[in-house]
VOGU-3710 file (C-alpha; in Angstrom, 3 decimals, decimal comma):
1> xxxxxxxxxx> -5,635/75,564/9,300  -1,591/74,247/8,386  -0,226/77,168/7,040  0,384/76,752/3,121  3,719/77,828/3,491  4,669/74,818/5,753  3,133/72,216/3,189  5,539/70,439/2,067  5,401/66,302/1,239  7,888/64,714/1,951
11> xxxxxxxxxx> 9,075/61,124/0,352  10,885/58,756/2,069  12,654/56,710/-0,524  15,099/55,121/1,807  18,168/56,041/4,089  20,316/58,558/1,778  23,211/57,733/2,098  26,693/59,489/-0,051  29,626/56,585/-1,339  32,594/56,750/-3,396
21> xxxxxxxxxx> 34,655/53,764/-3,650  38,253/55,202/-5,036  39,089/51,850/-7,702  41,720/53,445/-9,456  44,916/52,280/-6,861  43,343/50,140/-4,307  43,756/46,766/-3,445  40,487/44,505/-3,269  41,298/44,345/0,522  40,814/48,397/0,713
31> xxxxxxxxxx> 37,454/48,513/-0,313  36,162/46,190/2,643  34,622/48,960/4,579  31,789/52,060/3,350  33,301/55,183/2,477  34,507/56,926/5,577  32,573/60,771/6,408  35,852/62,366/4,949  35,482/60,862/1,274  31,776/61,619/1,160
41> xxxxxxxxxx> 32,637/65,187/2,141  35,764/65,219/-0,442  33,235/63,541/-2,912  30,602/66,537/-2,412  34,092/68,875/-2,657  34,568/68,043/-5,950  30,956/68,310/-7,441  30,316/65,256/-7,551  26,486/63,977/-8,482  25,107/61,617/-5,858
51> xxxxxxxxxx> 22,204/59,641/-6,094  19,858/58,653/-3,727  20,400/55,228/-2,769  19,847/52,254/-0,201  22,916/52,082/1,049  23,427/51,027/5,143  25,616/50,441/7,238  25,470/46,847/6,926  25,071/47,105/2,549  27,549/44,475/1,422
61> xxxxxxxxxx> 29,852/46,082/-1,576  29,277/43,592/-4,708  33,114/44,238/-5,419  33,943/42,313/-2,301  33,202/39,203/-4,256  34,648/39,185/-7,432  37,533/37,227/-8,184  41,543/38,076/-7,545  42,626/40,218/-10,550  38,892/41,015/-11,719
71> xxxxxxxxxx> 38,786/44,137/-14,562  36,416/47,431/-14,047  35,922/47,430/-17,974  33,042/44,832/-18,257  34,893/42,647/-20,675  34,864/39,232/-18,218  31,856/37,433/-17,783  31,267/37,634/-14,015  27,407/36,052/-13,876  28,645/33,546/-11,063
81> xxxxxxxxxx> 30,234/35,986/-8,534  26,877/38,619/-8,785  24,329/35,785/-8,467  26,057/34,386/-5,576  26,295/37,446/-3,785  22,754/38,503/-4,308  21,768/35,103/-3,029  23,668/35,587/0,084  23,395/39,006/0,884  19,638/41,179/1,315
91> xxxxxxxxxx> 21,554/44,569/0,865  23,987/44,795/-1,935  25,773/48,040/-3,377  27,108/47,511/-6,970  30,570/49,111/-7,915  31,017/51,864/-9,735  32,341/50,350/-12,963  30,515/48,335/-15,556  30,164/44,451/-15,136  29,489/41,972/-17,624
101> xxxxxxxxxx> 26,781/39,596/-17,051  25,866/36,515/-19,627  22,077/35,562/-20,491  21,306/33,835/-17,521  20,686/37,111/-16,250  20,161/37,975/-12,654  17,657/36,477/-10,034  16,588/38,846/-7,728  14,717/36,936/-4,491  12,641/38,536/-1,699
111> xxxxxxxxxx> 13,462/41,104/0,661  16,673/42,594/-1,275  17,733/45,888/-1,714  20,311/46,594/-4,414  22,182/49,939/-4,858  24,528/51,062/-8,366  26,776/53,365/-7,288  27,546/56,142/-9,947  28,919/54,823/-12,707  28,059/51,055/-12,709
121> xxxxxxxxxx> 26,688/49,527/-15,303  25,255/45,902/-15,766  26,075/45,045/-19,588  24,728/41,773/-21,217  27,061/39,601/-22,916  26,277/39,251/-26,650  23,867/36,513/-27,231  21,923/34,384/-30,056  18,897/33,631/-27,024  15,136/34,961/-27,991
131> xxxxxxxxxx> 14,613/36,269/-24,676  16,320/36,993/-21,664  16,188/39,374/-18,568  18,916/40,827/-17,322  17,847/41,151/-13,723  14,671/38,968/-13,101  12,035/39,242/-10,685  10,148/36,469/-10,594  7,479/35,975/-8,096  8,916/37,471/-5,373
141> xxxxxxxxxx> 7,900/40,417/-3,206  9,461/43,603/-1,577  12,503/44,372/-3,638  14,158/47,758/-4,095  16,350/48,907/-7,020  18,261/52,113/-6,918  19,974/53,903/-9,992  20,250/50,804/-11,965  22,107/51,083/-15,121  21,232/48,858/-17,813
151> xxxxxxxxxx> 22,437/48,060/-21,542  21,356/45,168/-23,572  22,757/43,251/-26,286  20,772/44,941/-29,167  23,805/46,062/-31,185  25,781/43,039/-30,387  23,333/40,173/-30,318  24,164/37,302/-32,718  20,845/35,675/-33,603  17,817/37,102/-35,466
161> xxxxxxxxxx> 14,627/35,946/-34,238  12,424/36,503/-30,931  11,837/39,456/-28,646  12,152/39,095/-25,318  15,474/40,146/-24,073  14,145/42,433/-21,373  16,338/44,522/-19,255  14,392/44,120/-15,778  11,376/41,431/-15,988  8,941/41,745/-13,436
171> xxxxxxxxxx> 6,784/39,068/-12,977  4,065/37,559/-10,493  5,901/39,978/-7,972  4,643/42,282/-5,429  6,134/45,015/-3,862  8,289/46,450/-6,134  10,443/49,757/-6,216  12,622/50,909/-8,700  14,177/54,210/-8,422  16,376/56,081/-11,576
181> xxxxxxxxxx> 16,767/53,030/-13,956  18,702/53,830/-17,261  17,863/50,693/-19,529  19,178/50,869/-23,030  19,020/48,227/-26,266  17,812/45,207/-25,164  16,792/43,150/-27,408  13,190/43,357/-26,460  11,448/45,590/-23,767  13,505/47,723/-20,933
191> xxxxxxxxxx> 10,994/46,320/-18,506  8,186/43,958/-18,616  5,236/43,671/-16,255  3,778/40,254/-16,316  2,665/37,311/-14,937  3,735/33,729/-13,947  1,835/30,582/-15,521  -0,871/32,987/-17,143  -2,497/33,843/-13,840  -0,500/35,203/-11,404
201> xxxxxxxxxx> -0,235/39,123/-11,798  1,692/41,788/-10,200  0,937/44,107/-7,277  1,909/47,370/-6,293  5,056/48,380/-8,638  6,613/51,223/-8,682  8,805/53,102/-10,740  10,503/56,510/-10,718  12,456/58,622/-13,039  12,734/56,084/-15,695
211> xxxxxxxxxx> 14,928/56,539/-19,000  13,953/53,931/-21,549  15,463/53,993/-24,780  16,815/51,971/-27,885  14,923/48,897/-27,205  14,139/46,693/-29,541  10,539/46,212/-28,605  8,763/48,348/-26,238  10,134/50,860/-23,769  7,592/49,229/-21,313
221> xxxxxxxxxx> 5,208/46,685/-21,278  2,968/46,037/-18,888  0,726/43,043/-18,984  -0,922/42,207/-15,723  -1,171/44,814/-12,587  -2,921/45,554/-9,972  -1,506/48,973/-8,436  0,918/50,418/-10,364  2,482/54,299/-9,819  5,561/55,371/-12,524
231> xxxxxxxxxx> 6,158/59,119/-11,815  8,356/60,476/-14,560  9,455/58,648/-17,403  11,001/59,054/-20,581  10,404/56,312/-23,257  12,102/57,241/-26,799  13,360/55,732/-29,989  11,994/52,224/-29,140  11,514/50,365/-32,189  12,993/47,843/-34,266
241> xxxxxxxxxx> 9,971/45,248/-33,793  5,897/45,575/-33,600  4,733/47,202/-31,534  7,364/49,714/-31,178  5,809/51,982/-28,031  7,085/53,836/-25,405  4,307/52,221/-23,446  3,031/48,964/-24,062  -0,483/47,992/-21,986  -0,399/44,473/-23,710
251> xxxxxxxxxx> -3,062/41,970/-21,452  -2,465/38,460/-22,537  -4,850/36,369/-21,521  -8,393/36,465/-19,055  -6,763/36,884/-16,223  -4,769/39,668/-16,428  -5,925/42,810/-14,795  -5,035/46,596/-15,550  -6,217/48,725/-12,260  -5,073/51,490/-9,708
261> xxxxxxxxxx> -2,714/52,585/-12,425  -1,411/55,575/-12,564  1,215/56,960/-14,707  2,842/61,042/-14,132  4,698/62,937/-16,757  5,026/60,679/-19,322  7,378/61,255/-21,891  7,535/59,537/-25,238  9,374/60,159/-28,609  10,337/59,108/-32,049
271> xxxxxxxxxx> 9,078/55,248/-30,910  8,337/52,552/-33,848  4,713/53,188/-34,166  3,434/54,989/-30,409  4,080/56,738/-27,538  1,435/54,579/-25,726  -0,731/51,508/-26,896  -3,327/49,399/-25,134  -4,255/46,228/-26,559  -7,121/44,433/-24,543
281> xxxxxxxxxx> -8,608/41,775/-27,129  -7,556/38,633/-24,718  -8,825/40,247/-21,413  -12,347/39,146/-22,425  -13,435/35,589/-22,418  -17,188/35,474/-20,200  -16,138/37,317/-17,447  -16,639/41,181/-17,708  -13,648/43,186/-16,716  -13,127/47,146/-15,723
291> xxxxxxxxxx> -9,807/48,615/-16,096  -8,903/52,015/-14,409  -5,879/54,265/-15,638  -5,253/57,538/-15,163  -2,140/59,405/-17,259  -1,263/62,458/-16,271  0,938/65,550/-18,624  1,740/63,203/-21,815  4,044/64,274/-23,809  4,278/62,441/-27,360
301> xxxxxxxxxx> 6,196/63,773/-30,252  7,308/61,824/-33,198  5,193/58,957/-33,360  5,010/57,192/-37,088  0,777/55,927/-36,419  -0,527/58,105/-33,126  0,292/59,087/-29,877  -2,489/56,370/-28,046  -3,865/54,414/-29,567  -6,770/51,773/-27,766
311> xxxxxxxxxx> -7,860/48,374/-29,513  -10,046/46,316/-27,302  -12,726/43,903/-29,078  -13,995/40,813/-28,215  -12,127/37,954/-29,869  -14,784/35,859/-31,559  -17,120/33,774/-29,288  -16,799/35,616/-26,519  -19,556/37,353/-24,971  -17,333/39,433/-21,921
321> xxxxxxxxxx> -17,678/43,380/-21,508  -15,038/45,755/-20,869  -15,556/48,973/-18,376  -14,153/51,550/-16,688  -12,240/54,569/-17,939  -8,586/55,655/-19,366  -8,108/58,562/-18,154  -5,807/61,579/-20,049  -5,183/64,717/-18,085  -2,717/67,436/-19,838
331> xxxxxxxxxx> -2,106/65,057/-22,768  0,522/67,399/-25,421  0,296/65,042/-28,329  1,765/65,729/-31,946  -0,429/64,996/-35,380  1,202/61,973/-36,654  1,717/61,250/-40,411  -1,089/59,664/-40,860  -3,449/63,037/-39,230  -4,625/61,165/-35,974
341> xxxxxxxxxx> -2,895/61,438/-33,002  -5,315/59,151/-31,048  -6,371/56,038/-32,307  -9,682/54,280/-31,145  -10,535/50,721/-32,174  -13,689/49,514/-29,863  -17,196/48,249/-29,677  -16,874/48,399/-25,648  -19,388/51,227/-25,084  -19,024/50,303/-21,505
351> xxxxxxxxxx> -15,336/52,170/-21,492  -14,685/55,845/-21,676  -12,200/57,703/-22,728  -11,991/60,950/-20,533  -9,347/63,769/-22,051  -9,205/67,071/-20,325  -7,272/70,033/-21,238  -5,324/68,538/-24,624  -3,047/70,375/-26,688  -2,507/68,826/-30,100
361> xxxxxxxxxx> 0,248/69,967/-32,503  0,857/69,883/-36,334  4,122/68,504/-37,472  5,455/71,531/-37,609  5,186/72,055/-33,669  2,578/75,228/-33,845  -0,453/73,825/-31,482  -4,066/73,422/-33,188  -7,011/75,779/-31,828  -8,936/74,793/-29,343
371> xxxxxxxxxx> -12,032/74,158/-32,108  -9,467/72,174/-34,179  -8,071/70,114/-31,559  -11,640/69,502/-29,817  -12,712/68,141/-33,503  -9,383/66,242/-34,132  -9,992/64,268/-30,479  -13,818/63,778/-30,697  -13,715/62,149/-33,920  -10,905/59,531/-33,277
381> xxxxxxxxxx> -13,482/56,479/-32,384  -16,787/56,040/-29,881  -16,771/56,875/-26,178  -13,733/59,822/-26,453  -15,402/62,605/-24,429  -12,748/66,027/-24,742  -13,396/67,876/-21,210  -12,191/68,932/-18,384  -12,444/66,315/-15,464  -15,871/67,797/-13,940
391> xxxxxxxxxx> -15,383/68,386/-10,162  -17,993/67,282/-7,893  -17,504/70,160/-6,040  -16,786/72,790/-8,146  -18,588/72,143/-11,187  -17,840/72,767/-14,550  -18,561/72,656/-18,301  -19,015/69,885/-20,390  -17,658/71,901/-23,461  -14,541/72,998/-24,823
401> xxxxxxxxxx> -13,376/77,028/-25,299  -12,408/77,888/-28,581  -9,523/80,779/-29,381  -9,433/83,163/-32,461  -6,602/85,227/-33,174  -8,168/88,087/-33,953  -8,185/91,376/-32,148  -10,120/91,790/-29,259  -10,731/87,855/-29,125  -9,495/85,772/-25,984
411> xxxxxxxxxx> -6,416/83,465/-27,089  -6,129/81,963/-23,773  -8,334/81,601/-20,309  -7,392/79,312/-17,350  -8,789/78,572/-14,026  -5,721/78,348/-11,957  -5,871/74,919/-9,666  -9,809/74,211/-11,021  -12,400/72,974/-13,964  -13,531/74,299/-16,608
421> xxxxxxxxxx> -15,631/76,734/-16,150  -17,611/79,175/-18,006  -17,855/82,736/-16,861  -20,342/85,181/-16,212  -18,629/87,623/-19,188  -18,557/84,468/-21,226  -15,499/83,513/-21,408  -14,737/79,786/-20,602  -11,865/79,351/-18,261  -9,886/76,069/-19,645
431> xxxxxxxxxx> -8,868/73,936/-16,325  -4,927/74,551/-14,856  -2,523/74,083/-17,976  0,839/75,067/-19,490  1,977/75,969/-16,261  4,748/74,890/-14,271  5,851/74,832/-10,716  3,589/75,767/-7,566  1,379/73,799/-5,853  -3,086/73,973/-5,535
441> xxxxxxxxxx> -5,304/75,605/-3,227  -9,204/75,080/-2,726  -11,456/77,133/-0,668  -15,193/76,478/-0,459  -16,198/79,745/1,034  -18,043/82,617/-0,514  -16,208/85,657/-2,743  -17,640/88,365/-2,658  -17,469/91,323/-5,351  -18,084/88,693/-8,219
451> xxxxxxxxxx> -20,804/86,401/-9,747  -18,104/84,051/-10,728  -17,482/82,501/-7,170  -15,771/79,215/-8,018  -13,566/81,190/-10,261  -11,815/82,572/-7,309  -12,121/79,858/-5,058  -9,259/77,676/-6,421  -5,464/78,803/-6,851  -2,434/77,936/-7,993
461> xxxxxxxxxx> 0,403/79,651/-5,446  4,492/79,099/-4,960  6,960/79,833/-7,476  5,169/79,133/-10,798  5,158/80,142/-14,267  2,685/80,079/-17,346  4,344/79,747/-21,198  1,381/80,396/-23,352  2,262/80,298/-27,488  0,842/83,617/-29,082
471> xxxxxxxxxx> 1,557/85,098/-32,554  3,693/87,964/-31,745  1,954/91,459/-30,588  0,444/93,362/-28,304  -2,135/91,428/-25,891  -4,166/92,756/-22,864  -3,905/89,675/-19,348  -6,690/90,332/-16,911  -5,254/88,915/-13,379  -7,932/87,441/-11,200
481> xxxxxxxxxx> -7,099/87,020/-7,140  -9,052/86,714/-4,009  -6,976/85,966/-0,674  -8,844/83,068/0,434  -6,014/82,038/3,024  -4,424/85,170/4,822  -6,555/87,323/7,421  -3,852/89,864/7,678  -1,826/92,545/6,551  1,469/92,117/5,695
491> xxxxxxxxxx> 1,082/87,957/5,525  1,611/87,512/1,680  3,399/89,679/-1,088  4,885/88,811/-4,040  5,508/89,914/-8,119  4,283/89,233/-11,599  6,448/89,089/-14,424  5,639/89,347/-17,886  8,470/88,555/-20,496  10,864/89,149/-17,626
501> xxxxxxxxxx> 9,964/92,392/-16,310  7,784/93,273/-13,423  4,102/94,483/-13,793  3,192/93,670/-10,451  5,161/94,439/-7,490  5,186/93,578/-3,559  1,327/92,843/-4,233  -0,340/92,868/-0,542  -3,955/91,105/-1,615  -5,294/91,207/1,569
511> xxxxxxxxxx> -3,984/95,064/2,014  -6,407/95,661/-1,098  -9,344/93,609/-0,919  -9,390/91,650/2,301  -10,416/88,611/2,803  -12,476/86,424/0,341  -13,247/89,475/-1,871  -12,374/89,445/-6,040  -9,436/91,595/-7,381  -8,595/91,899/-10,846
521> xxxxxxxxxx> -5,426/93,488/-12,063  -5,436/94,507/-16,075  -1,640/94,927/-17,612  -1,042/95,011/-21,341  1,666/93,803/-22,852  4,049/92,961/-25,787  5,297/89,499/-27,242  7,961/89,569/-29,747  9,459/85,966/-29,646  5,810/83,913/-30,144
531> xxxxxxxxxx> 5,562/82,849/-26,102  3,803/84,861/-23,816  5,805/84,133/-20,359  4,217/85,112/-17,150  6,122/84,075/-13,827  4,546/84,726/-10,456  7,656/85,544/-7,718  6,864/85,109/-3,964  8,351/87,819/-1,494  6,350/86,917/1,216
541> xxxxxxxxxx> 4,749/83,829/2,070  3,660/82,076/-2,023  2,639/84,221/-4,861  -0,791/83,146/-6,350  -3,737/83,432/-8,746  -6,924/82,105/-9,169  -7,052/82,492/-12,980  -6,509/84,591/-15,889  -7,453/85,480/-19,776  -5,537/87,184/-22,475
551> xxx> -6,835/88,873/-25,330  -5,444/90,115/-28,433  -5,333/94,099/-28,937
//
């Protein structure tokens, strides 16, 4: 067995590699060669922030071929100079100072890797155009992006009709990596995932640490995928035009395709209408077609109609059926104006709709019971099942826990790194939620001194912390461990904290229980500012617990 302290996953997202170009009193000719070891050491002197980038030793600097006299205030159109370079070169590292570029956009071939240094910034020159991309992808495969920074014409543009000015346009493309893009007011989406001649779709895109906001359109649409991962993204105050979402699954035609996607910490706010849409009317003709998405910790505040809403029905004539599932894990949605925050418009009782451990809010912020938000979810349209994700393994309840706050009652159970699951004191455990931090632990083997095995036979260990509203009082937590990884003494200590002061100290579990044996620890405590905070502190070797309830006294 690896021990847990030495897991760590490591992701390679290229050579990282630390530049500063010094602009201010250099001569073109200066800035022929990468930043020597002593400026990227002066540069880290100074505090300043450095990006992760795809920079080599044989990166050509984009600065190298601008003209004699060019300006670092990205008021000169310099279109020809980029294009050229990117055509010439397969790894290019753009200055640190905005550059203008007109809408022709970019065309980004195969096999490049392109770098903004801190600071740059790619700004379209004001135009009348319907649509445009910025930097365009276009059928071509295994292209890398770091740190782009990108503002569209949105403010500026001259002509009132279309929507399409997109800030990166993938299309037809496979193989696609963006790291860290900041796109701003384009006239349309910030990127678009598409297709070329209404049949050619894109493969395996990724995306990372997005910030998409002020577009015109959508934050991101995505029409056609197969294999598509965007960890982190934050998709805000995108409106202007229908449909106005932070994310736009918008299929136009038969054969697009919407599978292996996966999207992680989603976060969308104040958009047009949504935070995310799906729109799957023109997938069906006569061929059948199964979607899979999974969309993990969505955050929505703000949205005008709902935070999802799903509208997939047969266009007339057609006969096709539409499977598979959307899957919503940790969704934190806000009640919308209109009372719904999800938004089902189907006949496809093929499809499901799988939502485990939701939180829904009022427009005031204050989240719903469990009762209220279980009703508010169940009743938004045909196929929504409200769960936890069952594990084969594990089990768990097809049912949701309901909270009171009256005293005595439980106002909050989880089952640290597990399911739902009901116990034998019956209380249902929700599955892992408002935590954050630490990592998950599964044992299969027996626990003795308890009836409720597969309570302690998942964990959530590391540095973590739990922020659980409560109406202020005084509440009882009953702490629920098993060591089901040390066989020692001595191997694992560590604290709990409740509202910043210890309750738990140097706790040896093994040293009290052994091995694979239940140990519950009972505190009671006092809120006063309407969030109960518990924070688990590793001395030794990852704190941990397996799960725990709270009741009010």
């Amino acid at each position: 067995m690896i021990k847990k302290s030495n897991l760590k996953i490591w992701v390679l997202n290229g050579i990282l590699v630390f530049s500063v170009l010094f602009l201010s009193n250099c001569k073109k000719e200066s800035l022929l060669e990468p930043p020597s070891e002593l400026q990227k050491l002066g540069a880290m002197k100074e505090g300043i922030k450095l990006a992760a980038t795809g920079v080599t030793s044989n990166s050509y600097y984009l600065v190298n071929s601008l003209p004699s006299g060019f300006v670092r205030d990205g008021s000169r159109d310099y279109t020809s100079y980029v294009q050229d370079a990117i055509n010439k070169y397969s790894n290019i590292v753009f200055p640190g100072f905005p550059i203008l570029i007109n809408d022709k956009g970019i065309n980004v071939g195969s096999n490049k890797t392109i770098t903004f240094e801190e600071g740059s910034e790619v700004r379209l020159k004001a135009t009348s155009k319907e649509g445009y991309n910025i930097f365009n992808i276009y059928g071509v495969s295994n292209v890398t992006l770091y740190n782009p920074v990108i503002v569209g014409d949105r403010d500026s543009h001259t002509g009132t009709t279309g929507e399409w000015g997109m800030g990166i346009g993938i299309r037809g493309s496979t193989n696609i990596t963006i790291y860290n893009p900041t796109i701003t007011k384009c006239w349309g989406d910030g990127i678009y995932i598409g297709q070329i001649g209404g049949e050619v779709n894109c493969k395996n895109i990724v995306i990372k640490d997005a910030y998409l906001r002020r577009n015109r359109r959508d934050g991101i649409s995505i029409i056609a995928v197969d294999g598509l991962l965007i960890d982190n993204i934050y998709a805000g105050y995108n409106e202007g035009t229908v449909p106005g979402s932070g994310i736009n699954f918008e299929a136009n035609n038969a054969a697009c395709e919407l599978k292996n996607v996966r999207i992680n910490n989603p976060h969308t706010e104040y958009n047009g209408e949504r935070g995310i849409q799906l729109t799957g009317h023109h997938m069906l003709d006569n061929t059948n077609k199964t979607i899979d998405i999974t969309i993990v910790n969505h955050k929505d505040i703000g949205s005008p109609s709902s935070a999802f809403k799903f509208s997939v029905r047969p266009l007339e004539g057609n006969s096709a059926k539409m499977f598979g599932v959307i899957n919503f894990v940790n969704p934190t949605w806000q009640k919308t104006v209109s009372g719904r925050p999800l938004h089902i418009l189907t006949d496809q009782l093929g499809l499901k709709i799988a939502i485990s451990s939701p939180e829904i809010m009022n427009l005031s912020g204050a989240i719903l019971s469990w009762s209220a938000t279980y009703t508010s979810l169940s009743t938004a349209g045909p196929n929504v099942a409200v769960t936890s994700v069952i594990d084969p393994i594990f089990g768990g309840l097809d049912e949701a826990p309901v909270d009171s706050g009256t005293d005595n009652a439980v106002v909050f159970a989880v089952n640290a790194g597990g399911s739902l699951f009901k116990a034998s004191n019956g209380i249902t455990y929700s599955a892992d939620k408002n935590y954050s931090g630490g990592n998950t632990f599964r044992t299969s083997d027996a626990i003795s001194n308890t009836s409720d095995d597969i309570l302690y036979q998942s964990e959530r260990f590391g540095n973590f912390s739990y922020s659980i509203p409560v109406s202020n009082g005084t509440y009882e937590i009953t702490f629920r461990m098993a060591e089901i990884f040390h066989n020692g003494l001595g191997e694992r200590r560590f604290d709990i904290l409740v509202e910043n002061n210890a309750i738990v100290s140097n706790l040896d579990l093994f040293a009290v229980a052994g091995l694979n044996r239940a140990y519950d620890i009972v505190k009671t405590v006092s809120v006063t500012d309407g969030l109960l905070k518990i924070d688990f502190r590793t001395d030794l070797d990852n704190a941990k617990i397996a799960a725990f309830h709270v009741k009010k006294k």
